[in-house]
C-alpha positions in Angstrom: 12.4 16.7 -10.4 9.3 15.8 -8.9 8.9 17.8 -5.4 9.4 14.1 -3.0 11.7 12.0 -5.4 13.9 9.7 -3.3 11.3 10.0 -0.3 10.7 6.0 0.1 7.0 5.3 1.6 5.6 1.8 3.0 2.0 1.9 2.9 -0.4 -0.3 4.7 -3.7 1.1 3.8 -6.9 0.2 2.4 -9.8 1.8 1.2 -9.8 5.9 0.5 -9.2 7.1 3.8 -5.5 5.9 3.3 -4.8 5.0 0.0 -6.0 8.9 -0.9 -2.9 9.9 1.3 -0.3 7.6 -0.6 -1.6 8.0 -4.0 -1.0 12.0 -3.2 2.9 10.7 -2.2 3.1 9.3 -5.0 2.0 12.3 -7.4 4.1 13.9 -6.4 7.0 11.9 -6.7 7.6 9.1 -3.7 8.3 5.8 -4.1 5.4 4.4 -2.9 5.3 0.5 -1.9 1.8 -0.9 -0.7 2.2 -4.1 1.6 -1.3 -6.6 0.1 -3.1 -10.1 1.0 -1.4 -13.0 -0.3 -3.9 -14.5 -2.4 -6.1 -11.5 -2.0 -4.5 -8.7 -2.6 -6.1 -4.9 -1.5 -9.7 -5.5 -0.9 -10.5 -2.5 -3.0 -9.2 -4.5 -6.2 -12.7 -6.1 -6.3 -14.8 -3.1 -5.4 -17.4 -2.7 -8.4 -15.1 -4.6 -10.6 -17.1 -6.8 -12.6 -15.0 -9.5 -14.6 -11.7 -7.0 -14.4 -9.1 -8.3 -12.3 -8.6 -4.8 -10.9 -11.5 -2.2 -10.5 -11.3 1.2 -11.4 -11.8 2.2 -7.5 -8.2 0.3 -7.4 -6.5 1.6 -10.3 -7.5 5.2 -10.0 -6.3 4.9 -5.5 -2.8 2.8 -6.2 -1.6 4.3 -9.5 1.9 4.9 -9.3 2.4 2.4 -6.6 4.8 -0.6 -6.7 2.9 -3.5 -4.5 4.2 -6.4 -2.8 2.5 -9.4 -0.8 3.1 -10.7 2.7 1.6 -12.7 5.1 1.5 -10.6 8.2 -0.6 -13.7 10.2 3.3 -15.7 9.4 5.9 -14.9 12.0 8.0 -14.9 8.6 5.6 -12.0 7.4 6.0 -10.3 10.6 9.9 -10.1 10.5 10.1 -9.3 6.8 7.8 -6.2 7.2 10.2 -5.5 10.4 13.2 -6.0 8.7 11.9 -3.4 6.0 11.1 -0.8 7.6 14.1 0.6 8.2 14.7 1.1 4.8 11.6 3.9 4.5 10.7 7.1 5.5 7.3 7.0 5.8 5.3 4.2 7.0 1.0 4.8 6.8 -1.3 2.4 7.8 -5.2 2.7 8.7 -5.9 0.0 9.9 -8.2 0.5 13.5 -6.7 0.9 17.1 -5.0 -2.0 18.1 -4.1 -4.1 15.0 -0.8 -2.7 14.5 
């Protein structure tokens, strides 16, 4: 049994600096869930990515990560990512001071 099975993490990052902390959750065993862009998705999904849908950057960063989309500029968004949260242990986000 991997060494954080049944440790539930909501992540909110983008780029290394976050999804780096995540993807090492989710090596070793969390169920990771990263929050995206409608329409969008991560920003790093287009990084270097040619006519792939998802880049390599991406898929190496978010492997073993179950992803969902929400709106967070929608009230709706808003109380849907509140409403979650109880429901994790972990929440990460690296987004700068102020946004959250």
């Amino acid at each position: 049994m991997p060494a954080l099975d049944g440790l539930r993490v909501l992540d909110m990052t983008q780029y290394e600096a976050g999804t780096s902390c995540t993807q090492a959750l989710a090596w070793h065993g969390a169920d990771v869930v990263k929050i995206e862009q409608p329409g969008v998705g991560d920003p790093g999904r287009g990084v270097g990515s040619g006519d792939a849908i998802d880049s390599h950057y991406f898929i190496n960063w978010n492997a073993n990560k179950r992803s969902v989309t929400i709106n967070l500029r929608d009230e709706r968004g808003k109380a849907l990512l509140f409403e979650m949260l109880p429901h994790y242990d972990v929440f990460v986000e690296n987004y700068g001071p102020g946004v959250m």
